[in-house]
KEMI-816617 format. One line per field, with one value per residue (C-alpha): x, y, z; residue number from 0. Coordinates in nm, 3 decimals, m for minus. Each point is the difference from the previous one (the first is absolute). Layout:
east: (X; ...) $
north: (Y; ...) $
up: (Z; ...) $
seq: (NUM; ...) $
end
This chain:
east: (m1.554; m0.078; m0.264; m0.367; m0.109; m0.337; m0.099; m0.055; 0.197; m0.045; 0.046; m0.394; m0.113; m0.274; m0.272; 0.005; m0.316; m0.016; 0.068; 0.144; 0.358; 0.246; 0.264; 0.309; 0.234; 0.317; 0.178; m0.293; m0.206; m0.346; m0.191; m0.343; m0.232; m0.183; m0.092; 0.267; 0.319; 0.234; 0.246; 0.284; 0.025; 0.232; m0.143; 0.200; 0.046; 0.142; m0.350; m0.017; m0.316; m0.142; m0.294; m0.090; m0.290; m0.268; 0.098; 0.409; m0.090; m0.172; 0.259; 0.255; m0.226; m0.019; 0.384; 0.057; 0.307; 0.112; 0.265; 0.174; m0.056; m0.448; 0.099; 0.188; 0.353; 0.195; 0.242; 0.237; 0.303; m0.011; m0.361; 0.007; m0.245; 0.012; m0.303; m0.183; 0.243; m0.159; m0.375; 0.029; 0.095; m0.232; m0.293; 0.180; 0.026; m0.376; m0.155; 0.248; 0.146; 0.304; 0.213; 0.225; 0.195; m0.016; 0.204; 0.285; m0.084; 0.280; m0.124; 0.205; m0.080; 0.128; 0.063; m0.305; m0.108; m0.218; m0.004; m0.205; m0.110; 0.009; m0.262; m0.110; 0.200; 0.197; 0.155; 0.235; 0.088; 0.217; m0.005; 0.239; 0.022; 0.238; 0.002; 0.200; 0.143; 0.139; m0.272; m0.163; m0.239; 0.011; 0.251; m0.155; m0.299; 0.038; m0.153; m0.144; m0.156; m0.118; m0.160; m0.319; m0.333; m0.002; 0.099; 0.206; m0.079; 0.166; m0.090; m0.047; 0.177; 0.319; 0.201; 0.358; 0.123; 0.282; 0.270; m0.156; m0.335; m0.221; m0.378; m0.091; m0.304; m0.194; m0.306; 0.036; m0.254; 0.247; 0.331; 0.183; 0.348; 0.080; 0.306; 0.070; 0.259; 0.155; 0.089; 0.198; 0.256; 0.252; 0.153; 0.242; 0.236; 0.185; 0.359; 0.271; m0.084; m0.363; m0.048; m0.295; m0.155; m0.185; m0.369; m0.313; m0.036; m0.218; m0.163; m0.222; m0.187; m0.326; m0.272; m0.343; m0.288; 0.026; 0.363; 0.177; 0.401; 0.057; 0.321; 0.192; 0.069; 0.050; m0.033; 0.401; m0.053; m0.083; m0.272; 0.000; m0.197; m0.228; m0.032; m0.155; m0.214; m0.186; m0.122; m0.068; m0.223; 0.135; m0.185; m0.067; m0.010; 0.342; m0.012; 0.227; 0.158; 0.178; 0.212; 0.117; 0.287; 0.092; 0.287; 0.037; 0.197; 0.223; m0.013; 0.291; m0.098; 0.296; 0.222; m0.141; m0.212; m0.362; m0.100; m0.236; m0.252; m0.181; m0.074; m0.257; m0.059; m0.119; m0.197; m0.243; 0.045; 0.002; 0.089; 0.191; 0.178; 0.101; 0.195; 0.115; 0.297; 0.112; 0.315; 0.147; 0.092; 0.190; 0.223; 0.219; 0.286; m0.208; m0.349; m0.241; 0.015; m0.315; m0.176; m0.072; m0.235; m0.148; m0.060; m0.173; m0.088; m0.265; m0.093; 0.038; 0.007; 0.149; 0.156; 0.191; 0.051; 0.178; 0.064; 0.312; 0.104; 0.316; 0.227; m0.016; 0.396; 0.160; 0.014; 0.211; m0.102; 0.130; m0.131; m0.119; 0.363; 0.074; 0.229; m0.078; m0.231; m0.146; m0.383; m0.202; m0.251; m0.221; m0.206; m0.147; m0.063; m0.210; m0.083; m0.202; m0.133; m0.019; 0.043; 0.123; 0.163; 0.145; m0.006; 0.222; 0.084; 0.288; 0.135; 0.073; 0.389; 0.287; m0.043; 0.392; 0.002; 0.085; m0.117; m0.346; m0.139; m0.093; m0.380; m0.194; m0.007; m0.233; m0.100; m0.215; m0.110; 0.006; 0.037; 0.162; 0.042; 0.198; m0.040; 0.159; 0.097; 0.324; 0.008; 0.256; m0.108; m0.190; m0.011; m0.158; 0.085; m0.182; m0.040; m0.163; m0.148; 0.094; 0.106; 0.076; 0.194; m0.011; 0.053; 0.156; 0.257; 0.129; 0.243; 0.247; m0.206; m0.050; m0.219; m0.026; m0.207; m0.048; m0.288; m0.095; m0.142; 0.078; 0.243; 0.031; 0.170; m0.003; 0.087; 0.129; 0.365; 0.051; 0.247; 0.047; 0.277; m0.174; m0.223; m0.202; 0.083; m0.138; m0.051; 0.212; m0.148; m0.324; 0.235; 0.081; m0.286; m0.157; m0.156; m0.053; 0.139; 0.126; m0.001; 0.221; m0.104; 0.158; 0.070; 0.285; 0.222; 0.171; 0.163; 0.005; m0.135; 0.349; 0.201; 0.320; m0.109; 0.083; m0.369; m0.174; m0.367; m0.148; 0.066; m0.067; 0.133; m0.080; 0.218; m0.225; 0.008; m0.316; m0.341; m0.258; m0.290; 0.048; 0.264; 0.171; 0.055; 0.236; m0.225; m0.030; 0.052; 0.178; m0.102; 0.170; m0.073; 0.162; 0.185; 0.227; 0.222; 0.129; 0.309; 0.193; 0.099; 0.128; 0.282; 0.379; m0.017; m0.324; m0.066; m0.352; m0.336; m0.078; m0.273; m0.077; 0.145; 0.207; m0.341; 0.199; 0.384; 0.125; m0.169; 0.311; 0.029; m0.210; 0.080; m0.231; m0.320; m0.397; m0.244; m0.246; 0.113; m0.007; m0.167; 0.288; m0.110; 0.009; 0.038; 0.099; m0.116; 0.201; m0.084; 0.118; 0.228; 0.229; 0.190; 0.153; 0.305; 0.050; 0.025; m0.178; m0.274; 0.153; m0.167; 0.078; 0.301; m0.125; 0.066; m0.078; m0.340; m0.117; 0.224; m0.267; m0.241; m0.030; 0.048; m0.097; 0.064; m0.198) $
north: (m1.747; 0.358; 0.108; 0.129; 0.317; 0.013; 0.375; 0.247; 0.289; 0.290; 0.239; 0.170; m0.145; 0.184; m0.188; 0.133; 0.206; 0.288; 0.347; m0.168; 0.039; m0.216; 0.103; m0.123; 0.038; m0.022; 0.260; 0.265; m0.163; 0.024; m0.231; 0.119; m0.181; 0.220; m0.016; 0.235; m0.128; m0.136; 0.221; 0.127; 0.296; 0.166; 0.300; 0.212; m0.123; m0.317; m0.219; m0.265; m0.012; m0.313; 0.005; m0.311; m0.060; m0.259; m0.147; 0.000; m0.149; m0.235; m0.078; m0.046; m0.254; m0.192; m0.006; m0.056; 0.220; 0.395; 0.162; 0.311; 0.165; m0.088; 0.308; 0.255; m0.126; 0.108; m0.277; 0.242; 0.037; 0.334; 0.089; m0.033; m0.279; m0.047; 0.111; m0.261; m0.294; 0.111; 0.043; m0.336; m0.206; 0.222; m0.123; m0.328; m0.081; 0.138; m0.231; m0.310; 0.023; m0.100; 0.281; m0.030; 0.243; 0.081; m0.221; 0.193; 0.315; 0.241; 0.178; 0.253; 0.089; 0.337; 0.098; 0.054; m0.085; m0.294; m0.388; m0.251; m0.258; m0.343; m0.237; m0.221; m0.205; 0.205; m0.061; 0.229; m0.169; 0.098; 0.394; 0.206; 0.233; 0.347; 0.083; 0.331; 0.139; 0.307; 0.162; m0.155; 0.158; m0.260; m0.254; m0.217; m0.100; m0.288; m0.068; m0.310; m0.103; m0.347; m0.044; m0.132; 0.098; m0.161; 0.226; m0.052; 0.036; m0.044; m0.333; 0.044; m0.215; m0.039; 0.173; m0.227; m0.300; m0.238; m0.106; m0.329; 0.010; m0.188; 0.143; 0.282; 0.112; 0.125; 0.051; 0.112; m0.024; m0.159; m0.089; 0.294; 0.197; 0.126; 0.280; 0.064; 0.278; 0.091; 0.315; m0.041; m0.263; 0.138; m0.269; 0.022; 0.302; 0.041; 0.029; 0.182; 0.307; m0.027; m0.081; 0.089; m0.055; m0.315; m0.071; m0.081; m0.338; m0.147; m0.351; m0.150; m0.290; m0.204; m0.099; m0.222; 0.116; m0.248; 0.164; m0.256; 0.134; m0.115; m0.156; 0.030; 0.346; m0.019; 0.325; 0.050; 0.208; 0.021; 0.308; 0.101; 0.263; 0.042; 0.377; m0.016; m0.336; 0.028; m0.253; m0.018; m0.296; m0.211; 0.000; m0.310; 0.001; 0.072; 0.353; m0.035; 0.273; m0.056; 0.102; 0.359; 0.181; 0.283; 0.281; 0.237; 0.378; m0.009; 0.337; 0.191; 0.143; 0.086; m0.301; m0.122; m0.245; 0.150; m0.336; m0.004; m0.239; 0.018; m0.325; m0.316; m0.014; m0.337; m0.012; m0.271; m0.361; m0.268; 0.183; m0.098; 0.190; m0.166; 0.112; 0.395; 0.153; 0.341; 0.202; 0.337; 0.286; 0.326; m0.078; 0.338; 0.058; 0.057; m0.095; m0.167; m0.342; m0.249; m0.227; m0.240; 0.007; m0.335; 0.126; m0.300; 0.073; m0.134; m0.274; m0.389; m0.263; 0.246; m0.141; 0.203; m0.274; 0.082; 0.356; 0.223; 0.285; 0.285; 0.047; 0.414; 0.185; 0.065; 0.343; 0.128; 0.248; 0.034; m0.285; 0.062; m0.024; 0.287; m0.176; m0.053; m0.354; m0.153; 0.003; m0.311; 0.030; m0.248; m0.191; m0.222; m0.002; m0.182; 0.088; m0.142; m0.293; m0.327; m0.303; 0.195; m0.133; 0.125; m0.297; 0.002; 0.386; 0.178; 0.370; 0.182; 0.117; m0.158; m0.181; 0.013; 0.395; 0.173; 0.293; m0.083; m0.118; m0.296; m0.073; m0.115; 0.089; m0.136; 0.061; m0.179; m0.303; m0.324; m0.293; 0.172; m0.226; 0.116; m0.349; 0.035; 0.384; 0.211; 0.281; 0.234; m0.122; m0.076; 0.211; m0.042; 0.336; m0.050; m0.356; m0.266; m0.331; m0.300; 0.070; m0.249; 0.083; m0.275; m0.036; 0.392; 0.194; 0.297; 0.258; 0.257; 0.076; m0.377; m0.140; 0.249; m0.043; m0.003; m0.222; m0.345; m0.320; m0.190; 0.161; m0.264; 0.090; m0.317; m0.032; 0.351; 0.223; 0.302; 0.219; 0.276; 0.032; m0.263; m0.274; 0.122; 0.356; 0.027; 0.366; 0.167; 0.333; m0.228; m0.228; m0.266; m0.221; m0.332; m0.162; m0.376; m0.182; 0.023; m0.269; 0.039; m0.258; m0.037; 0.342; 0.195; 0.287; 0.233; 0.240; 0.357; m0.112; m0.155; 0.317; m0.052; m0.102; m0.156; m0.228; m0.045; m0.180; 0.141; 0.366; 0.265; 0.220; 0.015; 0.144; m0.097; 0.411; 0.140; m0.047; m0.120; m0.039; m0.369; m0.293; m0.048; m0.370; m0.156; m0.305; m0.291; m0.203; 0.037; m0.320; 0.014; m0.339; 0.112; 0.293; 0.080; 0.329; 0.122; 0.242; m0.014; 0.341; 0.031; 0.199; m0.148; m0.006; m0.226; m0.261; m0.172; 0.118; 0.063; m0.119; 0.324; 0.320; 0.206; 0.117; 0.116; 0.081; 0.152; m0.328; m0.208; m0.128; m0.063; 0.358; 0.185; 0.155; m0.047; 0.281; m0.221; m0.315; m0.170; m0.372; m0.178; m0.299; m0.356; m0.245; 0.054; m0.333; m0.022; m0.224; m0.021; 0.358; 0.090; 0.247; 0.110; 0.111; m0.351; 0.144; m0.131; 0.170; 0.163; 0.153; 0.352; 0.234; 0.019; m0.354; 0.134; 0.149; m0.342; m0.210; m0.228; m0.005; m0.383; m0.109; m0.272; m0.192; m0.221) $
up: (0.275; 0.024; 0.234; m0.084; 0.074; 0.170; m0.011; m0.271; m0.107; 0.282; m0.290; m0.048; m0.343; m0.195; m0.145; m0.374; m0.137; m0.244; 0.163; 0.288; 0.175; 0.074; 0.261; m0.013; 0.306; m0.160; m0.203; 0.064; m0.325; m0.088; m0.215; m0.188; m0.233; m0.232; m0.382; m0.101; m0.135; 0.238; 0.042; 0.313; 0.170; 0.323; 0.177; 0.103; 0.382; m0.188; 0.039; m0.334; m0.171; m0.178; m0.193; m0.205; m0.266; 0.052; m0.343; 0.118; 0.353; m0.201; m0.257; 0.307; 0.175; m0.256; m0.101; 0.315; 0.004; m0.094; m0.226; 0.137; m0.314; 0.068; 0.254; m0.193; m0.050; m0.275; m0.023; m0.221; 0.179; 0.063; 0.175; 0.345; 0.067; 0.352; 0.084; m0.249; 0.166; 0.355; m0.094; m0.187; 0.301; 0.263; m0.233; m0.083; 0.408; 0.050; m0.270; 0.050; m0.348; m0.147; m0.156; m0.316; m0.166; m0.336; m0.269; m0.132; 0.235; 0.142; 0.329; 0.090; 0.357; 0.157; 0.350; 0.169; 0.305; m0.089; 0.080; m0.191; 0.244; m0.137; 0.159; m0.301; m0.242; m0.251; m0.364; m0.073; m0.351; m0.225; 0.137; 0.067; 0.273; 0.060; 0.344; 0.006; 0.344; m0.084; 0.135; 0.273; 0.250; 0.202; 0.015; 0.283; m0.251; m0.187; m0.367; 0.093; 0.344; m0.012; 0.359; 0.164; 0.017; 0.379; 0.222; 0.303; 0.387; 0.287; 0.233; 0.324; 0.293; m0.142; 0.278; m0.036; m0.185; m0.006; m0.257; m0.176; 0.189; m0.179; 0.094; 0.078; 0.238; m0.296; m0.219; m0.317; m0.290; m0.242; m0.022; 0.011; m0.066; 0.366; 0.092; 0.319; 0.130; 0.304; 0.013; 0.375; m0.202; m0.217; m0.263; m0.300; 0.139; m0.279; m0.039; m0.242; m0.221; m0.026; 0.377; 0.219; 0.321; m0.103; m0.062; 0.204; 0.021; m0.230; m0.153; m0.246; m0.029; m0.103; 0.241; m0.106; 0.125; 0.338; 0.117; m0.158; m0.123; m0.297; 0.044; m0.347; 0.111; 0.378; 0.201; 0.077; 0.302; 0.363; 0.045; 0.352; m0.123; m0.302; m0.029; m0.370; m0.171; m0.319; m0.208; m0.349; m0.129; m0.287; m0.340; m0.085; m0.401; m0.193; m0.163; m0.357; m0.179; m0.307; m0.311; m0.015; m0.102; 0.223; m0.029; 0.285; m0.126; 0.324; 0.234; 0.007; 0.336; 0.212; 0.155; 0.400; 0.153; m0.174; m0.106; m0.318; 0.018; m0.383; m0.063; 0.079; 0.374; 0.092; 0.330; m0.028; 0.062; m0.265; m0.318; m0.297; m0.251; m0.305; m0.335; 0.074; m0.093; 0.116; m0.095; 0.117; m0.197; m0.013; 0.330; 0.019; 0.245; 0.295; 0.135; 0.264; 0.081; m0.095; 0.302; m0.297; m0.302; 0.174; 0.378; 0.193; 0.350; 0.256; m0.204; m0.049; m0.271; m0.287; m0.338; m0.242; m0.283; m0.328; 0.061; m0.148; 0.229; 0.026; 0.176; 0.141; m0.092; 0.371; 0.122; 0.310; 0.319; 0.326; 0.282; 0.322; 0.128; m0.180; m0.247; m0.371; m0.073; m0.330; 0.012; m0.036; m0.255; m0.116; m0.242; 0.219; 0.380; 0.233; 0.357; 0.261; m0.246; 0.030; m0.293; m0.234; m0.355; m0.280; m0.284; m0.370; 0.070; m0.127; m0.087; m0.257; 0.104; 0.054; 0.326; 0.096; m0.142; 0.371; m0.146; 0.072; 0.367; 0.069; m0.106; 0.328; 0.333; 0.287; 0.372; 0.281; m0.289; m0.003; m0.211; m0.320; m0.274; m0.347; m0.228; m0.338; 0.048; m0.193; 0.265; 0.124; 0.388; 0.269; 0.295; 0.320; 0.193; 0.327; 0.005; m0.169; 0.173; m0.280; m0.358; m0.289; m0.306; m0.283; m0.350; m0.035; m0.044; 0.142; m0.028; 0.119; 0.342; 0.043; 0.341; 0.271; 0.319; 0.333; 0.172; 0.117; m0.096; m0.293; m0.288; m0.277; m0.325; m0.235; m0.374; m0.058; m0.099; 0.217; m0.092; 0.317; 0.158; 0.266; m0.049; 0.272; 0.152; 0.367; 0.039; 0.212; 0.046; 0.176; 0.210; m0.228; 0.127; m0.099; 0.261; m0.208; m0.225; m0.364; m0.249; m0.335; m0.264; m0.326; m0.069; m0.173; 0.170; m0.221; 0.261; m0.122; m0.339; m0.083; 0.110; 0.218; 0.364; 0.300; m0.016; 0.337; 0.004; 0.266; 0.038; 0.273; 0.334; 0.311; 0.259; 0.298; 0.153; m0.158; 0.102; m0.271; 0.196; m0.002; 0.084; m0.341; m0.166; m0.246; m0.165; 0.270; m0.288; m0.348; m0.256; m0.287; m0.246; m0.344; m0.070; m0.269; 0.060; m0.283; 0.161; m0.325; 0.017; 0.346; 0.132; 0.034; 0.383; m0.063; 0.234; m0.097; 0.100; 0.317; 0.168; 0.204; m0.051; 0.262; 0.171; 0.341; m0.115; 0.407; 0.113; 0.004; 0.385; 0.341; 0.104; m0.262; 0.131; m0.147; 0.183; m0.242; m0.082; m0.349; m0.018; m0.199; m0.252; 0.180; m0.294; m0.369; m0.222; m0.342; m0.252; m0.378; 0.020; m0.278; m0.125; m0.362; 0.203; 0.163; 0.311; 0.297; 0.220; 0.323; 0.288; m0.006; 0.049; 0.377; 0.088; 0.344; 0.010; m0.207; 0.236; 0.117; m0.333; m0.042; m0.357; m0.123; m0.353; m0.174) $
seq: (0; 1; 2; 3; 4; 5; 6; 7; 8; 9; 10; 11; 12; 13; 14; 15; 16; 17; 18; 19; 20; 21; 22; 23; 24; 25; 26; 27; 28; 29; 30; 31; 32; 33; 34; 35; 36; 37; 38; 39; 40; 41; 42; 43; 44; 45; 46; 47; 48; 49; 50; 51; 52; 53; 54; 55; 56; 57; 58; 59; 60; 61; 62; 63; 64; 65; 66; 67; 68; 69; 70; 71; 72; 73; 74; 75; 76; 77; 78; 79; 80; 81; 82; 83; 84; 85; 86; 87; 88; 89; 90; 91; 92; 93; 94; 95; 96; 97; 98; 99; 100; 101; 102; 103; 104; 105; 106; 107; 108; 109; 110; 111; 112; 113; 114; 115; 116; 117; 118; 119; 120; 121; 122; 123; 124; 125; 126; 127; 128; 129; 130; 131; 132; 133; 134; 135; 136; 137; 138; 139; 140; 141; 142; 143; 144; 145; 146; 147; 148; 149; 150; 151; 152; 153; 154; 155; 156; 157; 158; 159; 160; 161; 162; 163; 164; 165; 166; 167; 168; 169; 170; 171; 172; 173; 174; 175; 176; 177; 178; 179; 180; 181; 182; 183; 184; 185; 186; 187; 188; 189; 190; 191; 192; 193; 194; 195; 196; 197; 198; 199; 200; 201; 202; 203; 204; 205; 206; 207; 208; 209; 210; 211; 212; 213; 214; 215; 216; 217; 218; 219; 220; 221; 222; 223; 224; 225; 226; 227; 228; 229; 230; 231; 232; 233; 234; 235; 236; 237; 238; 239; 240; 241; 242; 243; 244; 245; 246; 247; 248; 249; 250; 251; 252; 253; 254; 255; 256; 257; 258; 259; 260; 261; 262; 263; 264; 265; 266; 267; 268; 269; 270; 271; 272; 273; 274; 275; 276; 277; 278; 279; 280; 281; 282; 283; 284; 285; 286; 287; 288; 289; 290; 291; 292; 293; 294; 295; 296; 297; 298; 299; 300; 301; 302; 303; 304; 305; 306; 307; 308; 309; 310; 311; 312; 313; 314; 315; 316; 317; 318; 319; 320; 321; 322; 323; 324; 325; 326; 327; 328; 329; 330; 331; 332; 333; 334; 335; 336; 337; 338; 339; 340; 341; 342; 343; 344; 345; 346; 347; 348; 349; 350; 351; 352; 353; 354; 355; 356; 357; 358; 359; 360; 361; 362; 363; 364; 365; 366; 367; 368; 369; 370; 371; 372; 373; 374; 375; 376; 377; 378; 379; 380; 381; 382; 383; 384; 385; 386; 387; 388; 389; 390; 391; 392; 393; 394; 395; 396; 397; 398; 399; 400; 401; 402; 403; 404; 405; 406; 407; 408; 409; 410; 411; 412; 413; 414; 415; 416; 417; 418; 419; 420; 421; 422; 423; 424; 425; 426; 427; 428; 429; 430; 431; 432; 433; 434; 435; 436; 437; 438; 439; 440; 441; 442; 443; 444; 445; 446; 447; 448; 449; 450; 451; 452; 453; 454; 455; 456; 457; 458; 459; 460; 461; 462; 463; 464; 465; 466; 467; 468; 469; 470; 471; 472; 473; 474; 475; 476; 477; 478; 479; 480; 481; 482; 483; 484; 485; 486; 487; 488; 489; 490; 491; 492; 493; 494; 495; 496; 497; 498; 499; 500; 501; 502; 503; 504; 505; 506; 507; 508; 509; 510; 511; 512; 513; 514; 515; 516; 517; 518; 519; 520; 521; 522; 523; 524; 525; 526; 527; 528; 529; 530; 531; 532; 533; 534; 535; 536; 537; 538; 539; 540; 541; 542; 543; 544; 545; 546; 547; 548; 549) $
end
């Protein structure tokens, strides 16, 4: 059950009369009520200006909800109607309304350096939407924000913490979304072409309002140090968006890690989107890489449900190692969130066409759920904490992650070149178990391959910031491997890849030693080729894995 919230917005709220202001703190907008027309205006330090009629505040009331073109929008195609979208959701969020867009509308919405903040429910229908991003002035600003009108603080008396604690020797006013950081603790060092020197330690989590952890999503962590706590309360009402059809004109800016971000930022706690589609257009040879079109951070309890998304073409530039790297870019990311699911989604592209990266990536979340998904991926980049997979299918990037807990994937065909890749360039680490249920492996999407379930490296000489695990435990109860295609050397599937090849006596050294998987459970395995499951091609680094077959 979710929690209530007990205190008001801290945003200042106007009580409306004639000739009176209304200041609104976010996105330098300023509401008026007047009898002239209502009508929108920027000044030229950038300030928004609102005026609405009596007769239109009236006429909104009593809808209940507002059209974007009530404020000015054109919904032509070719007018830039920006503007209209933001000053319909300022006054939207002031009055409580609902917003819908206009049936059959095109909003074509430019480059400026404006967000419309969604805090009410919103219908985007059967609009369409142009987003075009070949000339942004600022690429950091998304389209949409949908975030809270409670504001977050920072608690006081939360000094250090422990890995699973369960309380917490705090007060809060509600239950609450709580990150903590310290900034002496350096996790995730990455490794290979894109490495770097790691970053602060960091955790997320939700706490009622009598310290109580909530428990689903443990804090994974010992803090002997809290250097930085805030916490953000947790609306309590679902906010819905739905329908849509959105097309973003992709930049062609030049080809390194300037992420664009010009899309729906979701940063506020129980929301649902249901029913959009967006699509990417006018990818040239060369351009910036996307942090997602859905960007959900610092939030909990998020559904995308029946969405269509695209797949962003892969562009090159030279890593951090100084050596040439493909850039992830994104339609979908999540970071620092908690409960978040994406529910009968799909793209638009070819999931197995390697000529577009993979859809998703994630950091700090837990509990990630895909349920009846046709993706490219999932990614979890630095860590996740319990993921299930179900019902899906994806493609040529397949399962990649690195975290802890619980990683289920049950009633689903993966065709990467793993069923589950354990990142390498984070340590290869899963501190937990894995459970494969009645699932279908395609290795390499049916391209010649030596198969191997579980893949990953780790050659136990760099330092993550963190002891690195294989899976404690691997349960696998129905699994059909179809290695039809498989090279002439072929010797079945094995169960782990070559994650250590030097490692092949006593004598080899681990600076950082690599956790090796205690006990493998098959049940119901077959293959098209006929040939048996086998450990791996390094019979000695898995030399006392206990397996076990039911």
């Amino acid at each position: 059950m979710k929690p209530a919230i007990l205190f008001f917005s801290l945003l200042f709220l106007v009580t409306v009369s004639f000739g009176q202001t209304a200041s609104k703190s976010l996105d330098n907008v300023v509401i008026t009520f007047n009898k002239n027309k209502t009508a929108v205006q920027t000044t030229g330090n950038g300030e928004m200006q609102i005026n609405v009629s009596p007769k239109d505040l009236r006429k909104f009331k009593a809808e209940g909800v507002v059209l974007y073109s009530d404020f000015g929008a054109a919904g032509d195609g070719k007018t830039d109607d920006m503007e209209a979208l933001v000053a319909t959701h300022a006054f939207a969020n002031q009055e409580g309304l609902g917003v819908k867009a206009d049936d059959g509308a095109t909003y074509y919405l430019g480059g400026k350096n404006r967000t419309a903040v969604i805090r009410t429910n919103t219908d985007f229908g059967t609009a369409t939407f142009i987003i075009d991003d070949t000339k942004v002035e600022n690429r950091n600003a998304p389209v949409f924000l949908v975030n809270s009108a409670l504001e977050s603080f920072k608690p006081e008396g939360i000094v250090s913490l422990k890995a699973n604690q369960k309380k917490i020797d705090v007060s809060l006013p509600a239950t609450c979304l709580v990150t903590v950081t310290d900034s002496n603790v350096k996790r995730y060092i990455r490794f290979g072409p894109n490495q770097n020197n790691g970053s602060s330690q960091t955790d997320i989590f939700i706490v009622d309002k009598n310290g109580n952890v909530n428990m689903d999503a443990p804090i994974i962590w010992d803090f002997d140090q809290v250097t930085n706590v805030t916490a953000l309360p947790i609306d309590e009402e679902t906010l819905t968006i739905t329908g849509g059809r959105f097309t973003t004109i992709a930049n062609c800016a030049e080809s390194k890690y300037t992420y664009y971000s010009r899309g729906i930022s979701i940063k506020r706690s129980n929301v649902l989107v249901d029913g959009l589609e967006h699509r990417i257009v006018e990818e040239g040879d060369h351009g910036a890489p996307y942090g997602g079109f859905f960007n959900i951070s610092e939030c909990a309890w998020v559904t995308i449900k029946n969405c269509v998304v695209t797949g962003h073409k892969t562009y090159q530039t030279i890593g951090s190692a100084g050596v040439p790297v493909s850039m992830g870019t994104y339609d979908i990311t999540v970071n620092r969130a908690l409960n978040v699911s994406f529910i009968n989604c799909s793209q638009t592209n070819d999931i197995n066409d390697n000529r577009y990266w993979g859809i998703m990536g994630s950091n700090y979340s837990k509990n990630l759920l895909f349920d009846g998904c046709t993706f490219s991926r999932f990614d979890a980049h630095m860590g996740v904490a319990n993921a299930t997979i179900r019902n899906s299918t994806l493609g040529h990037q397949g399962i990649n992650a690195i975290g802890s807990g619980t990683f289920t994937v049950e009633k689903s065909t993966i065709r990467g070149r793993s069923l589950i890749n354990l990142r390498s360039d984070y340590g290869s680490t899963w501190k937990g178990k894995m459970i494969i249920r009645d699932c279908v492996f395609v290795p390499a999407n049916g391209n010649k391959i030596s198969a191997s379930l579980i893949g990953g490296s780790n050659s136990g000489k760099h330092n993550f910031g963190y002891t690195c695990y294989m899976p404690e435990e691997v349960i696998i109860e129905g699994l059909y491997v179809d290695d039809t295609n498989h090279p002439d050397e072929y010797q079945g599937p094995a169960i782990f890849s070559n994650f250590n090849s030097k490692m092949t006596d006593e004598t080899y050294e681990e600076p950082f030693p690599y956790v090796r998987t205690r006990k493998v459970i098959l049940k119901k395995v077959s293959t098209a080729s006929g040939k048996s499951l086998r450990l791996s091609d390094n019979r000695y680094m898995f030399k006392d894995v206990d397996i076990i077959n039911e």
